[in-house]
Every structure is written in structure tokens, then in C-alpha cells.
C-alpha positions as a printed NumPy array, in Angstrom:
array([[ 96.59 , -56.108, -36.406],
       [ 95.186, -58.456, -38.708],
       [ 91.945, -59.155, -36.966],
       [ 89.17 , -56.105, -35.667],
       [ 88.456, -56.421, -32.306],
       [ 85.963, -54.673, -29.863],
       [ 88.201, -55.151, -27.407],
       [ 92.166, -55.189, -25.968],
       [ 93.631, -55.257, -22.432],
       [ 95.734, -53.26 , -20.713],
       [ 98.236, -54.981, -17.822],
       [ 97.895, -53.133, -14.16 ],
       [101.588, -53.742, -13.948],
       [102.1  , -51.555, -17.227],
       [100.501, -48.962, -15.825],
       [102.975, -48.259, -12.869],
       [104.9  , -45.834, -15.147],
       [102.372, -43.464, -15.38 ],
       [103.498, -42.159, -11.894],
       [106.565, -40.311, -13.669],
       [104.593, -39.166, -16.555],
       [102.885, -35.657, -16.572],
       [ 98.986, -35.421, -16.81 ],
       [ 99.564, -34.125, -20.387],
       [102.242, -36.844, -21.143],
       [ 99.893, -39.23 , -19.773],
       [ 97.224, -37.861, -22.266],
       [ 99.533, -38.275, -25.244],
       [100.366, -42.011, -24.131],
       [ 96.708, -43.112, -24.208],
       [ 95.521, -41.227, -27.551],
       [ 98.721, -43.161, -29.083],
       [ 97.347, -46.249, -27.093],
       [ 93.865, -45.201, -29.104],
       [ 96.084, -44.857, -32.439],
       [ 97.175, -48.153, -31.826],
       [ 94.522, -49.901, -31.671],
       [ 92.936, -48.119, -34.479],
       [ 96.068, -48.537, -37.312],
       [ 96.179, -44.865, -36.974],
       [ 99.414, -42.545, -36.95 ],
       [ 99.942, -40.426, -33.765],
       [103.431, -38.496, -33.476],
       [104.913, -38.853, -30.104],
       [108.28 , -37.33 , -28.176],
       [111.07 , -39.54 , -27.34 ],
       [109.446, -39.499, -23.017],
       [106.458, -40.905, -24.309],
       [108.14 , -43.362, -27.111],
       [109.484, -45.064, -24.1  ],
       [106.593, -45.193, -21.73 ],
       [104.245, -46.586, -24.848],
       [107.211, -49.15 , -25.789],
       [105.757, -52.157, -23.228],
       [102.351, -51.235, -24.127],
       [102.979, -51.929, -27.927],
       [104.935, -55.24 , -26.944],
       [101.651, -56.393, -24.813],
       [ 99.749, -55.92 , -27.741],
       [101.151, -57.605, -30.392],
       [101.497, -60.278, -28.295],
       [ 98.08 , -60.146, -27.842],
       [ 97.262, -60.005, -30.925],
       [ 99.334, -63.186, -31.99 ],
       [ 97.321, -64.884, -28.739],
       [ 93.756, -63.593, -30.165],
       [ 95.109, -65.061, -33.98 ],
       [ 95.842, -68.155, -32.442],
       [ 92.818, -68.46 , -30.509],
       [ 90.506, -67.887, -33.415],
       [ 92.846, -70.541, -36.03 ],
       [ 92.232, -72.755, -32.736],
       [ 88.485, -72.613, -33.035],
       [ 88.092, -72.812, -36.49 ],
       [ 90.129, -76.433, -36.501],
       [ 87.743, -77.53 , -33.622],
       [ 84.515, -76.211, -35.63 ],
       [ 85.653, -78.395, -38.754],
       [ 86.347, -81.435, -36.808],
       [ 82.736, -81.261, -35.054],
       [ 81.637, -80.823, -38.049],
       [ 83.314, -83.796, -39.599],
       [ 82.215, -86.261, -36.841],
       [ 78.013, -84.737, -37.533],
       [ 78.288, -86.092, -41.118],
       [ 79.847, -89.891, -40.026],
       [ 76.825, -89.995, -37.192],
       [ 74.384, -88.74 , -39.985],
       [ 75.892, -91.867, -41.839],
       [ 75.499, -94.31 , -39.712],
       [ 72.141, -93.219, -38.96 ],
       [ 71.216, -94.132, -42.44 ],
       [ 72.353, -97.594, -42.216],
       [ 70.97 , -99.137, -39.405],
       [ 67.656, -99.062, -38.061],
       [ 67.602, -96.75 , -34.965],
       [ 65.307, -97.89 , -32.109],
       [ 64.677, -95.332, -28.622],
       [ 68.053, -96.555, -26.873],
       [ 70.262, -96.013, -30.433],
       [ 68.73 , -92.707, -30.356],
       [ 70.207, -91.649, -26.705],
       [ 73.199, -92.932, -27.135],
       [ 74.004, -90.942, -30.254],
       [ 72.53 , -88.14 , -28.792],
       [ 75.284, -88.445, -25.851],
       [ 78.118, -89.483, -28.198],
       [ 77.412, -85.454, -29.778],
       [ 77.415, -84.202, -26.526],
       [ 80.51 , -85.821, -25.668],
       [ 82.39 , -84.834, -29.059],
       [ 81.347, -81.215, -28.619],
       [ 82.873, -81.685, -24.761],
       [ 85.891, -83.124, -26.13 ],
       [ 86.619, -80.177, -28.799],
       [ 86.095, -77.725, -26.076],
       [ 88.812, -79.28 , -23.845],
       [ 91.096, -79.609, -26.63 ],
       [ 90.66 , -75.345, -27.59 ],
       [ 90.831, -74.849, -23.948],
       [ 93.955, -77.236, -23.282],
       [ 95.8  , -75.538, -26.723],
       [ 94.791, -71.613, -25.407],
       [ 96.018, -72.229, -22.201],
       [ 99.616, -73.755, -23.59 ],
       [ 99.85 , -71.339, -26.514],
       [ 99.398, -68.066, -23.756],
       [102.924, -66.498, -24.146],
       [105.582, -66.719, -21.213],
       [107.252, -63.038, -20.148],
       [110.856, -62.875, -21.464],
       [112.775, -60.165, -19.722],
       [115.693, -60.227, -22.444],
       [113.335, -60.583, -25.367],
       [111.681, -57.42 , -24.12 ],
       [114.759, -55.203, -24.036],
       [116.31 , -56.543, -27.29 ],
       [112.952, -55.221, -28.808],
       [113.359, -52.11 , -27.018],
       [116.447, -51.479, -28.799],
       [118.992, -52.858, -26.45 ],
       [122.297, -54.274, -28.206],
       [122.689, -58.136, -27.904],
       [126.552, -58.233, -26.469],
       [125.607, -54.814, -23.661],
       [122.657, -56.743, -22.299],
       [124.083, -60.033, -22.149],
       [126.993, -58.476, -20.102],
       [124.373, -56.824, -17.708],
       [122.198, -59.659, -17.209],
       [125.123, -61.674, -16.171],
       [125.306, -58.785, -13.205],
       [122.003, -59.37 , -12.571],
       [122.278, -62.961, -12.374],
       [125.506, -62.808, -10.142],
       [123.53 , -60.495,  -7.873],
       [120.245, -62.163,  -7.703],
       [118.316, -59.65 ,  -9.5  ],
       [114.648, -61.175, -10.652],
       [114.448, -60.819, -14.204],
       [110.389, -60.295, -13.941],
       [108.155, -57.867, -15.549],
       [107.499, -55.892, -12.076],
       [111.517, -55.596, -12.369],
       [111.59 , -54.3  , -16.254],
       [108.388, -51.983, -15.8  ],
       [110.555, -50.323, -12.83 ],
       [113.644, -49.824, -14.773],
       [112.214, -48.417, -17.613],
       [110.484, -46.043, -14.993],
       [114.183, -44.785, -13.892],
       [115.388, -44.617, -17.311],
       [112.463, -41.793, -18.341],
       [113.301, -40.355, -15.309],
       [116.874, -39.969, -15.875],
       [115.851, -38.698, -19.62 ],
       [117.489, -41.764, -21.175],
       [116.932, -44.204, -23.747],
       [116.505, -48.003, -22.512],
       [119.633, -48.91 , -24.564],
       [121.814, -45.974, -22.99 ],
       [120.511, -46.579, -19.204],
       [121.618, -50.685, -19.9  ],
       [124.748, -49.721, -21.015],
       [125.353, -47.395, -18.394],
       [124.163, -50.296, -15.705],
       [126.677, -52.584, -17.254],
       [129.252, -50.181, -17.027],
       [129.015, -49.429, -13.882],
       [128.094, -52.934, -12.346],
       [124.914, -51.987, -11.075],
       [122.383, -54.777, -11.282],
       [119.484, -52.547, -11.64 ],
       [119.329, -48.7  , -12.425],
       [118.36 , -45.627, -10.688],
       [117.905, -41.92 , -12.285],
       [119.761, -40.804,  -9.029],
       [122.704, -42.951,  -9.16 ],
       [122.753, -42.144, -12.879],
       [122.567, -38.179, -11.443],
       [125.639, -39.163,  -8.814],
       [127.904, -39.745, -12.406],
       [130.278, -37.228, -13.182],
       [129.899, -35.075, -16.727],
       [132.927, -37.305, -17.788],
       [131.243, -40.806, -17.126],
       [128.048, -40.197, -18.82 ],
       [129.518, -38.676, -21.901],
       [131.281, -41.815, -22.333],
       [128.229, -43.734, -21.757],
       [125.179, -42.367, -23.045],
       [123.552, -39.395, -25.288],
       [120.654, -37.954, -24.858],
       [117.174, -38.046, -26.261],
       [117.97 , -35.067, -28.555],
       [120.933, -36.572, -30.426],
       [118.58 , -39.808, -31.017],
       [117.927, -40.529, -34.587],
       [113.981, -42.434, -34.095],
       [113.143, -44.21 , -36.991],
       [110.165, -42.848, -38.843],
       [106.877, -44.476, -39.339],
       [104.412, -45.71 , -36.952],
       [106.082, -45.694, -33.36 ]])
């Protein structure tokens, strides 16, 4: 994160996986939440990994919103600055009666009015827009598997929303399955969403072809 904060936020809708977490799985998620926030490093298992995955996504976009905001006001600072100085100029080159005086004092106010708009009108268009594919390819998904699923989705109707992805990745740690195998295995098997009990309905033979498990993962090491 390149700027401190005394604050971040945390989306209700995130939260809904906590349900299939354990109370000390739950633990580990927020004191790597903590870590986070803090540029610290907290080791995590591959259950948690997944659960913190959305979190970590919120925040960086977050964080590129908060860097944005503060660029936003600095620009907006300079130009009221800027337009002080040309009033202070003018000032010095005509003779300024009672009425002058007012007016000039309600041109300021206006300016000031003006730059607020204009950091309000820019935060508002620069707040960042959900992508349900973006979020999976950054979740590890390969390009060509997803693109073949959400073409299921779209042929069934399936809402590609962030209520929708915060449930699937729910049935993937469920299931005990990476977000890339539990795609794959929805694409395979036509199935616009996924469920850990369909997935438990496979035989041995179709999810050995599909999937492998957490334990054969190779995580990459570093911070989450």
C-alpha cells in the first residue's frame, strides 16, 4: 500500500464465507486481514488462502480508489490556489469600493464550490465497477477454462455478480478445491454454477481427470 491509512473497509457481502470457515480458521483469516493491512507476513493454509483471496482483491482496489482520491484533491488544492493569486492581482489594480468587495468575496466562494463538485464528480466516476471474470483470472483461473464456463453461464442465465462469485468460492472451500480446479470442473461438466455436493456425486474417475487437491498445489511463496 503506498499510502498509511487509519482506516480500510470490509464488504458485508465478503463476509458470507465465513459460514464454512471454522472459529479458528476464521481467526487465522482476520490476523492475515491485520497482516495485510500492516505490510506484515502471516503464513496461511491453502482453506484460508482462498477465503482471504476476495478480501485482498477489495483492498487493493481500495487502495488504487484512496490513491486516486488523494492525486484528485491535490489537483483541486493547486487550482484554488491558482485562482487566490489572480483575485489577489486584480485586487491590486483597481480600486475596490464595498460592492467590489462582496462580489469577490462570492466569486471565492463559488470557486471553492466549483472544485468540490469537480473532486466529487471525478470520485464518484473513478469508483471501480465489479468484474466477475477479472476476479477469477486473478484468482488463478486459466483464460481459455473460464471463458468456456462463462459462456455456460451466459447460455443459462447465470448473473455474473459478486453475491454469485462470493457463493461459489464458498462451495469450492467446501469441496476442498482450488477456484481454478472447481471452474474447470464446472466447465466440464456443464454446470453453470458449482456445488461441493454435486462435485461429491463425481465418481473417483471424473475428478482425477479434473482436479487435484490442495496438497499437490505448488503456492507461490511470498506474501499471500
Amino acid at each position: 500500500m503506498s499510502n498509511k491509512k487509519k482506516s480500510f473497509l470490509l464488504h458485508i457481502d465478503s463476509l458470507d464465507i465465513l459460514d464454512d470457515l471454522t472459529n479458528g480458521q476464521a481467526g487465522v483469516l482476520f490476523k492475515a486481514i491485520k497482516a495485510y493491512q500492516h505490510d506484515d507476513d502471516f503464513p496461511i493454509d491453502s482453506i484460508v488462502k482462498i477465503a482471504f483471496s476476495p478480501f485482498k482483491n477489495q483492498f487493493i482496489r481500495d487502495d488504487e480508489k484512496y490513491n486516486k482520491t488523494c492525486e484528485r484533491r491535490a489537483i483541486a488544492g493547486s487550482k484554488g490556489g491558482k485562482q487566490k493569486v489572480a483575485n489577489a492581482s486584480k485586487c491590486k489594480q483597481k480600486v475596490a469600493n464595498v460592492a467590489d468587495t462582496k462580489n469577490k468575496n462570492k466569486n471565492k466562494t463559488k470557486n471553492k464550490s466549483d472544485n468540490n463538485k469537480e473532486v466529487t464528480k471525478d470520485l464518484v466516476a473513478d469508483a471501480p465497477t465489479f468484474n466477475f471474470k477479472s476476479e477469477l483470472l486473478l484468482l488463478g483461473v486459466d483464460k481459455d477454462i473460464l471463458d468456456d464456463w462463462i459462456k455456460v453461464r451466459i447460455k443459462k442465465k447465470a448473473a455474473n455478480t459478486k453475491t454469485a462469485l462470493a457463493g461459489f468460492l464458498t462451495e469450492a472451500t467446501k469441496a476442498n478445491l482450488s477456484v481454478a480446479d472447481a471452474v474447470k470442473v464446472s466447465a466440464e461438466n456443464s454446470w453453470s454454477g458449482f456445488r461441493s455436493s454435486w462435485y461429491a456425486n463425481l465418481s473417483p474417475d471424473q475428478k482425477a481427470k479434473s482436479t487435484h487437491t490442495f496438497e499437490n498445489q505448488n503456492y507461490q511463496s511470498g506474501k499471500f
